[in-house]
C-alpha positions as CSV (number, residue, x, y, z in Angstrom):
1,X,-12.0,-26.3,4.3
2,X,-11.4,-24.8,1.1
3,X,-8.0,-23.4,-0.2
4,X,-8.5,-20.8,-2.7
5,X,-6.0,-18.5,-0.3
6,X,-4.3,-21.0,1.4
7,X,-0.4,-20.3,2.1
8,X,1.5,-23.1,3.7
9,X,3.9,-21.2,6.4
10,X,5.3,-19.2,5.0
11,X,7.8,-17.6,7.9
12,X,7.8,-13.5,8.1
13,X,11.4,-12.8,9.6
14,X,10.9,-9.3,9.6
15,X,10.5,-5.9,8.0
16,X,12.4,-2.4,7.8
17,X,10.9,0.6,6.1
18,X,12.3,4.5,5.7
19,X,10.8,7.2,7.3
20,X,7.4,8.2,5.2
21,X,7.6,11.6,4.3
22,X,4.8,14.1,3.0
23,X,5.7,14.6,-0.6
24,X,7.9,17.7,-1.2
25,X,9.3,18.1,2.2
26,X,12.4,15.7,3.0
27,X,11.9,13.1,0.1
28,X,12.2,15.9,-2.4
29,X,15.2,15.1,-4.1
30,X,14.8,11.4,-4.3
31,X,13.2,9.0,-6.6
32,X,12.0,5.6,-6.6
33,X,15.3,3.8,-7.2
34,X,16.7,5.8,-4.4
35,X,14.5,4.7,-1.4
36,X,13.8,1.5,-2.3
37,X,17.7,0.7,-2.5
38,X,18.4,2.2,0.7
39,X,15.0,-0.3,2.0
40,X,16.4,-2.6,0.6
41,X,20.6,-2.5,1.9
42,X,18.5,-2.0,5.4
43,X,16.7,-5.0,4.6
44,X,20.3,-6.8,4.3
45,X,22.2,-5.0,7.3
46,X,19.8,-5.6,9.6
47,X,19.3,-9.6,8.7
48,X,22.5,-10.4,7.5
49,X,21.9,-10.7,4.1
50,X,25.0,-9.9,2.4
51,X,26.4,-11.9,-0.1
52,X,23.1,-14.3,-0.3
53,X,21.6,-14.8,-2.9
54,X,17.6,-14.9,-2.5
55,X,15.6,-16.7,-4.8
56,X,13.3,-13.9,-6.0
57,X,12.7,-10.1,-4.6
58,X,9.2,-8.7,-5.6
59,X,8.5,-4.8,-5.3
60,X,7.2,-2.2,-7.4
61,X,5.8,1.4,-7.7
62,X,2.5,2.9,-8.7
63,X,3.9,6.3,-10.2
64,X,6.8,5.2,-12.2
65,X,9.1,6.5,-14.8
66,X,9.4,4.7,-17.8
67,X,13.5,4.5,-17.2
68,X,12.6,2.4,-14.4
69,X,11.4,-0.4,-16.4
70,X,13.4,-2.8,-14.2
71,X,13.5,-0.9,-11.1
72,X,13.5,-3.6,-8.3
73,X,16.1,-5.4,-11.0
74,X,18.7,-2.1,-10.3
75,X,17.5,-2.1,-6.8
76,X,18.8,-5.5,-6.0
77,X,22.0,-4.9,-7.7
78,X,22.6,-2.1,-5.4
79,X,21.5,-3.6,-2.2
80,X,24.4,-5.9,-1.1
81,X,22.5,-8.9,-2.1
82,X,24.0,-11.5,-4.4
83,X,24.3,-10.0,-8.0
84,X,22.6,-13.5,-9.2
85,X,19.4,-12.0,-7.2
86,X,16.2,-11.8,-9.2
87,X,14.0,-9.2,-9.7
88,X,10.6,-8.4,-10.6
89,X,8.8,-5.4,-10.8
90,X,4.4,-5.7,-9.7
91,X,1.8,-3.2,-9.8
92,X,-1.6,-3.6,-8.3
93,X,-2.5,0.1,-7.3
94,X,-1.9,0.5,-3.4
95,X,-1.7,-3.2,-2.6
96,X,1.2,-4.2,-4.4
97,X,3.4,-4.5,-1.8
98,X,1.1,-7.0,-0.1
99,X,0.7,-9.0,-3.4
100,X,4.4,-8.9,-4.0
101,X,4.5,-10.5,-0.2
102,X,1.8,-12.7,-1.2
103,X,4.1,-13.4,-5.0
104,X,6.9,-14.3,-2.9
105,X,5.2,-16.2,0.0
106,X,3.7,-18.9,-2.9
107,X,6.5,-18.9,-4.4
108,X,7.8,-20.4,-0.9
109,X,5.1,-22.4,-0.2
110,X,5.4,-24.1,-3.8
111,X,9.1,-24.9,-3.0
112,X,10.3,-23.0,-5.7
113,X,12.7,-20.7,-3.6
114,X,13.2,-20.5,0.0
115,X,13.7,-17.0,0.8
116,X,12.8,-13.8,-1.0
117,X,12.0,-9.9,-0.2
118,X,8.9,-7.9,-1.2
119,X,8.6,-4.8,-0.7
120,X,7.2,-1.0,-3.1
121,X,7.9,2.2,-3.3
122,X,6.4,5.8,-4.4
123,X,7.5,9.2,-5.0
124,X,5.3,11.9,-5.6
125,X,8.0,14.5,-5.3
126,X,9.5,12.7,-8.1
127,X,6.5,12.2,-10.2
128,X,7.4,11.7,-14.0
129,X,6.3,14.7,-15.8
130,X,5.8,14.0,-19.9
131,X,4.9,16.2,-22.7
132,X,1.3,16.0,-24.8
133,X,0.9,12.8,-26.6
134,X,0.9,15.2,-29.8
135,X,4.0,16.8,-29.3
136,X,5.2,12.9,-28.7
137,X,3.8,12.3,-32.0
138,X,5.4,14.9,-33.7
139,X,9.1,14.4,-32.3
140,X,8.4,10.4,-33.7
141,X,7.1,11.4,-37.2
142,X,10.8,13.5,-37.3
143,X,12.8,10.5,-36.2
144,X,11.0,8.6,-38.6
145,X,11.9,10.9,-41.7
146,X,14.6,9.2,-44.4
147,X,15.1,12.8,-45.9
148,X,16.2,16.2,-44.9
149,X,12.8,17.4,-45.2
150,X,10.7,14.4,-44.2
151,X,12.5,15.0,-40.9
152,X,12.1,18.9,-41.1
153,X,8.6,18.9,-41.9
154,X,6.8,18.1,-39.0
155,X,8.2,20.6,-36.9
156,X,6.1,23.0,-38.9
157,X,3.6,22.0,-37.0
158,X,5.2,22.9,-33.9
159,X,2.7,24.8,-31.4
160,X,3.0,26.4,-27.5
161,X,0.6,23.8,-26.4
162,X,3.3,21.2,-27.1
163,X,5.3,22.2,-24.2
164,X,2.3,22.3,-21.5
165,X,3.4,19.4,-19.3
166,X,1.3,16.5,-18.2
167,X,1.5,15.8,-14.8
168,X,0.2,11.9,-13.4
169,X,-3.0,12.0,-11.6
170,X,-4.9,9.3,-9.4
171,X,-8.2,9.8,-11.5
172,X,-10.1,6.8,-12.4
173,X,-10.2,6.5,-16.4
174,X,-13.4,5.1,-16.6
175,X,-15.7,7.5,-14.6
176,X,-12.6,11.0,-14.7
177,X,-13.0,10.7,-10.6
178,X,-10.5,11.2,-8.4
179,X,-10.1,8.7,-5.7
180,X,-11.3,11.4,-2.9
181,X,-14.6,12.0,-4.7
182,X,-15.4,8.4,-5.8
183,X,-15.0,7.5,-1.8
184,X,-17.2,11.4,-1.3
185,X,-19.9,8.8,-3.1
186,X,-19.2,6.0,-1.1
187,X,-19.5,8.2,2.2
188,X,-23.2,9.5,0.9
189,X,-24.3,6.3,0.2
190,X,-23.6,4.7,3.3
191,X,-23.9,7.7,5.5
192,X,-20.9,8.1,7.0
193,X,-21.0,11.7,8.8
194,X,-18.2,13.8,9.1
195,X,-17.6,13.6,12.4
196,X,-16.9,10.0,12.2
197,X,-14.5,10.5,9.8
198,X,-12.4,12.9,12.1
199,X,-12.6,11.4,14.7
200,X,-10.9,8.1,13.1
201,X,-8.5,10.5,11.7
202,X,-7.8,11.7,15.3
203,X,-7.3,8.3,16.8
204,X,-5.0,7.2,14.2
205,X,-2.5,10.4,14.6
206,X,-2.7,9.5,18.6
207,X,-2.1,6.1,17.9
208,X,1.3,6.4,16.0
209,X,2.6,9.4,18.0
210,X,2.0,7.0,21.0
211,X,3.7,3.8,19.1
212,X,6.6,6.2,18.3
213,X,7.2,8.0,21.8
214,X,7.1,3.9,23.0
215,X,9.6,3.0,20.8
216,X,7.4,0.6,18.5
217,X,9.3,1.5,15.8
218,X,12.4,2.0,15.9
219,X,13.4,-1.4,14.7
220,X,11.1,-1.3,12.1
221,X,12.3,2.2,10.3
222,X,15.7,3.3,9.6
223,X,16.8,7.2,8.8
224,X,17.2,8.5,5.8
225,X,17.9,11.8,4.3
226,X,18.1,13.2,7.4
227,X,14.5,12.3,8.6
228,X,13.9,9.9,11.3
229,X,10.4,9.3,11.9
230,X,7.3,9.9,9.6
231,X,6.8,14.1,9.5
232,X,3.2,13.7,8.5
233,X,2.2,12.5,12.7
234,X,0.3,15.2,14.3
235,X,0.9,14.3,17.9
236,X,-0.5,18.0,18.9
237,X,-4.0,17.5,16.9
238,X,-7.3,18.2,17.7
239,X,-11.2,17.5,17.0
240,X,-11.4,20.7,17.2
241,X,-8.8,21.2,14.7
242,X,-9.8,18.9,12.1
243,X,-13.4,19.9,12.3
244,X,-12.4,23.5,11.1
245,X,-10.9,22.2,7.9
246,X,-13.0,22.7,4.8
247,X,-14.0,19.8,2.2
248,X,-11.3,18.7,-0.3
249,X,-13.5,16.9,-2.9
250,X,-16.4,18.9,-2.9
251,X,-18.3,21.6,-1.6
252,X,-20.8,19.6,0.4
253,X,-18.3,17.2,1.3
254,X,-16.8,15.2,4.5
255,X,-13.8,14.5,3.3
256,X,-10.5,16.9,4.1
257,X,-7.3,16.7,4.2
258,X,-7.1,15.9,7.6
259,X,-9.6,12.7,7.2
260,X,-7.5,11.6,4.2
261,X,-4.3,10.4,3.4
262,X,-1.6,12.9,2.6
263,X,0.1,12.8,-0.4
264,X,3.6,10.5,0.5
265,X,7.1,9.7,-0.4
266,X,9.0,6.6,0.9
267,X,9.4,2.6,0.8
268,X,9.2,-0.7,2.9
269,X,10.4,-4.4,2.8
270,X,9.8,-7.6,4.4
271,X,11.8,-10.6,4.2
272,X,9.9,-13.9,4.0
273,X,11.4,-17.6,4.0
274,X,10.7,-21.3,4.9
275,X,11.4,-21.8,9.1
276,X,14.0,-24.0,8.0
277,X,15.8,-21.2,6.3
278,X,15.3,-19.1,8.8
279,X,16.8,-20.9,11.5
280,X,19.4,-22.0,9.6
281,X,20.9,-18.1,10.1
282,X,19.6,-18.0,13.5
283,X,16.7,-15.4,12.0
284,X,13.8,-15.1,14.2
285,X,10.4,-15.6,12.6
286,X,8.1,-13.1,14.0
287,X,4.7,-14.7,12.4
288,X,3.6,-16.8,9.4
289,X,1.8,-15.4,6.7
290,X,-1.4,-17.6,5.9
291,X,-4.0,-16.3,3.6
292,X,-4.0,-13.9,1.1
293,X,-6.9,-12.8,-1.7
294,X,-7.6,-10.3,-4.3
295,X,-10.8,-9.1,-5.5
296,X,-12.6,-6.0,-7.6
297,X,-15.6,-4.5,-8.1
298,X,-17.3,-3.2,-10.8
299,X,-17.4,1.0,-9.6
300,X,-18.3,1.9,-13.3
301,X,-21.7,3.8,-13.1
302,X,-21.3,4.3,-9.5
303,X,-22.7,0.4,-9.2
304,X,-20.6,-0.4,-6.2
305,X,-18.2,2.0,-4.1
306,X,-14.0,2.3,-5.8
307,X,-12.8,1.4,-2.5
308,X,-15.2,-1.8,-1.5
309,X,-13.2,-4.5,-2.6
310,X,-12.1,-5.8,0.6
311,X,-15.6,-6.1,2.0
312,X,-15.7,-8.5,-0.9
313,X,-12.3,-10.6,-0.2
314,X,-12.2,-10.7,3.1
315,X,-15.5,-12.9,3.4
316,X,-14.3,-15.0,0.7
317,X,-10.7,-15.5,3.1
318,X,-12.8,-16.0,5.9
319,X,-14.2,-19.0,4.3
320,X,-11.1,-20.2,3.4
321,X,-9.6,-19.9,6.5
322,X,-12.7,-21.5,8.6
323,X,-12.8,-18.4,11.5
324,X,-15.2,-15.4,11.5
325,X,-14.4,-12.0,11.3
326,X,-14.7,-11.4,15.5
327,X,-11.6,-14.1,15.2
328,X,-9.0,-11.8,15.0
329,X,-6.7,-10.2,17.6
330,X,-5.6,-7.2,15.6
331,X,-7.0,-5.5,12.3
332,X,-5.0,-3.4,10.1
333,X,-7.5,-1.7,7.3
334,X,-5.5,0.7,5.5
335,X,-6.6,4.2,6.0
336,X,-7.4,5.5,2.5
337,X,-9.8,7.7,3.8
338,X,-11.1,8.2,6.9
339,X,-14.4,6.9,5.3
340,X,-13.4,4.4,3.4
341,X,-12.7,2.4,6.8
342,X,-16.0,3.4,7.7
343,X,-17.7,2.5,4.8
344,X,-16.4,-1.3,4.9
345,X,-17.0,-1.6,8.4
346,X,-21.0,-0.6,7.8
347,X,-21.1,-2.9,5.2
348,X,-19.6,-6.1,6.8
349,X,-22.7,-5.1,9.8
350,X,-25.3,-4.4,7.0
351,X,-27.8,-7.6,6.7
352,X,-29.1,-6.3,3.8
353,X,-25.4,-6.0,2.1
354,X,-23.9,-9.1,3.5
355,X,-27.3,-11.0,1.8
356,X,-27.3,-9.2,-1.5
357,X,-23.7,-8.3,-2.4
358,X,-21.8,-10.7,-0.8
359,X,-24.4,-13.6,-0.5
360,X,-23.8,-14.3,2.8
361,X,-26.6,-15.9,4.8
362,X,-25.5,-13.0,7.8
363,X,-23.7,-10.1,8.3
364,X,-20.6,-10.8,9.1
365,X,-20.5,-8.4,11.9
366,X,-18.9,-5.5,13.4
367,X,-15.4,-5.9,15.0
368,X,-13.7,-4.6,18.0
369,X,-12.7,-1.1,17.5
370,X,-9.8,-0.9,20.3
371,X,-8.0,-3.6,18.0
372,X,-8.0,-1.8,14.6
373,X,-4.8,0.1,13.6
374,X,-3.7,0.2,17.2
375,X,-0.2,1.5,16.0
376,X,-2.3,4.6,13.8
377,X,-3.0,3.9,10.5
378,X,-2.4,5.8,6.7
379,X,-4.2,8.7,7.5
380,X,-1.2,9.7,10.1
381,X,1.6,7.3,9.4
382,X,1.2,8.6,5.2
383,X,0.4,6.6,2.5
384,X,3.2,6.2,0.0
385,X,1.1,3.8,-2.8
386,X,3.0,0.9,-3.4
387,X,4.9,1.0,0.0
388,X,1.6,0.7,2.4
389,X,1.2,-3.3,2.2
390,X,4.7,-4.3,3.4
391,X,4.3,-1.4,6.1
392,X,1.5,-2.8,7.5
393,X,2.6,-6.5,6.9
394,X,5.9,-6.0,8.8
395,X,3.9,-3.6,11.8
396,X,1.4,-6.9,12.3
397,X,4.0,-9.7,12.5
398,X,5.5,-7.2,15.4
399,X,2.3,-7.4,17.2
400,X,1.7,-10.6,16.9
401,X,4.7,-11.9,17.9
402,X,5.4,-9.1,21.0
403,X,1.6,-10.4,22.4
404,X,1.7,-14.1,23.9
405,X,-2.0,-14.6,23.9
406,X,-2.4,-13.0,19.8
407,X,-3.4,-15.8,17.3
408,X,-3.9,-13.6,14.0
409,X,-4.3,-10.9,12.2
410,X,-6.1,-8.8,9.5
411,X,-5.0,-7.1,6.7
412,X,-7.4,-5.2,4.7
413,X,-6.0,-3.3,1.5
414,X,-8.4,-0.9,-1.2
415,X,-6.6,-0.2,-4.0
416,X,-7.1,2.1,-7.1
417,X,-8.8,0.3,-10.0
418,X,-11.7,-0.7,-7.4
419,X,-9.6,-3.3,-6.5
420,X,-8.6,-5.1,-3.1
421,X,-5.9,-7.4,-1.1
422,X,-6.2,-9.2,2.1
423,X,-4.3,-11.5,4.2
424,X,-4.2,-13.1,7.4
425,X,-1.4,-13.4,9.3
426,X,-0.9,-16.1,12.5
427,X,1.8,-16.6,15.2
């Protein structure tokens, strides 16, 4: 067996998360720092954590203001822990919160420390707004002036256009897409119909009003701000419904906002340890975190589909791990787009993908559906960037360790960047 992705058990003891709210609505007046503190101080209430110090805490945000250059840093010293808590602060798109897990689970495997937290955070409500890089320029060429009129002068160049703000968008530099059209591309080229699409988007809304009228996850999420449970779950939708929306990313399009993730505001954590640490403090461990791998594609000049990293990793974990892909009890593929599920599923069945992409002798096959997302997925639960990986992370080692006759499970994670991380989790 190889071990490119091998972790050695690394225990998950739990997770907590806040609400995820659709940006603007409850989330409106807080920022990064905010939620991820309060994550975090729930993080440390509900495990005990006060006082300890952990060797390492791993987080981080995709939309970020540059005062938060140590964000998880201020975060820890907020959060109850041990001030002589470390920091770090990771980015990798959508999946850093499952590479921070994955950071902090080598990090335990190595022996370096024995217990650590990962976790993101994102805020659209919050988003940094900045001025043109000119107008930038031009307040630097003042500061840089030794004389009265050296620092005078440039403002004589002072135009309206300076004060236009900039506002952060999710476009790819490299091609000027947006990540809805680029996966518009990917849902032409592997024909995924519309219908399809909605009708994921449907199951995944029942799914997680179902998980939440059963109670799945009220250990799992905390309140905050006044919300209690993710506002973006349509409990009350339709086929019907979502097949009268109109296309978001183009004209001829599938996608909608309804088959798509909404914009999302909130944060998660898990804590991660050695078993030995964990029973030490009487801490359950839920599931061990195994595998883990990253992987990217090259999208430029529409080659290969933004989102289709995974169908890339996960092969390359199977190997590691010496199971198949039918080998899994419950799969978690993070709901970018309706059709960006759909699109990796096709291509893990197509023979002709599997041979000449992934150079695999076989597809790898296609996998149950009644086991994917079974507690609803992005699409209805909300997608706050950085946040999504530790969400799902903490929502599998719940399953896992709630169903007696569950071995493992799937996490499949598409990322901006045309980027990926997976990871398998056993009991």
């Amino acid at each position: 067996m190889q071990v490119g992705s091998v972790i050695k058990r690394v225990a998950i003891v739990g997770g907590v998360r806040i609400p995820f709210a659709r940006s603007y609505s409850a989330y409106a007046t807080a920022g990064n720092q905010d939620m991820l503190t309060a994550t975090f101080r729930a993080v440390v209430e509900r495990f005990r954590l006060q006082g300890e110090r952990l060797g390492d805490v791993a987080a981080g945000a995709v939309i970020k203001h540059s005062r938060d250059y140590n964000l998880v840093r201020e975060c820890v010293l907020s959060s109850g822990l041990d001030p002589h808590t470390p920091g770090l602060d990771m980015q990798r798109a959508c999946g850093t919160s499952l590479e921070a897990a994955i950071d902090i689970a080598n990090k335990i495997a190595l022996g370096q420390i024995e217990a650590g937290i990962a976790g993101g955070t994102d805020s659209i409500s919050d988003a940094p707004i900045v001025y043109p890089r000119s107008y930038q320029q031009l307040l630097l060429a003042s500061y840089r002036g030794r004389s009265a009129w050296q620092r005078l002068s440039p403002w004589f160049g002072l135009r309206p256009k300076h004060f236009k703000p900039v506002l952060p968008a999710v476009v790819e530099p490299r091609t000027g897409l947006s990540m809805g059209q680029s996966t518009e591309l990917m849902a032409k080229q592997w024909q995924v119909m519309r219908a399809e699409q909605d009708q994921l988007a449907y199951d995944s809304h029942l799914k997680a009003a179902s998980a939440w009228r059963e109670g799945f996850y009220d250990d799992l999420v905390v309140p905050y701000l006044g919300l209690k449970t993710d506002n973006n779950v349509r409990a009350d939708t339709s086929l019907e419904r979502l097949a009268r929306l109109r296309p978001s990313f183009a004209a001829d399009g599938t996608l909608t906002a309804g088959n798509s993730t909404p914009l999302t505001d909130g944060a998660s954590a898990v804590l991660l340890a050695t078993p030995e640490w964990a029973a030490k403090r009487s801490l359950p461990v839920l599931a061990y975190l195994r595998y883990g791998k990253v992987w990217a594609v090259d999208f430029v000049g529409a080659k290969e589909g933004l989102l289709m990293a995974p169908t890339y990793a996960v092969p390359a974990m199977l190997r590691d791990a010496g199971i198949t892909l039918q080998e899994f009890d419950y799969y978690e593929i993070h709901e970018a787009f309706a059709a960006q599920v759909l699109c990796t599923l096709k291509a893990w069945e197509s023979p002709q993908y599997c041979r000449e992409a992934l150079g695999l002798p076989a597809p790898l096959g296609s996998i149950d559906r009644a086991r994917l997302n079974v507690k609803g997925g992005s699409v209805a639960l909300g997608h706050p960037f950085a946040a999504t990986g530790t969400r799902i992370l903490a929502t599998l080692a719940k399953l896992l360790a709630g169903d007696a006759s569950a071995k493992r499970g799937l996490i499949s994670v598409c990322t901006a960047g045309g980027m990926g991380v997976t990871a398998i989790v056993e009991r």
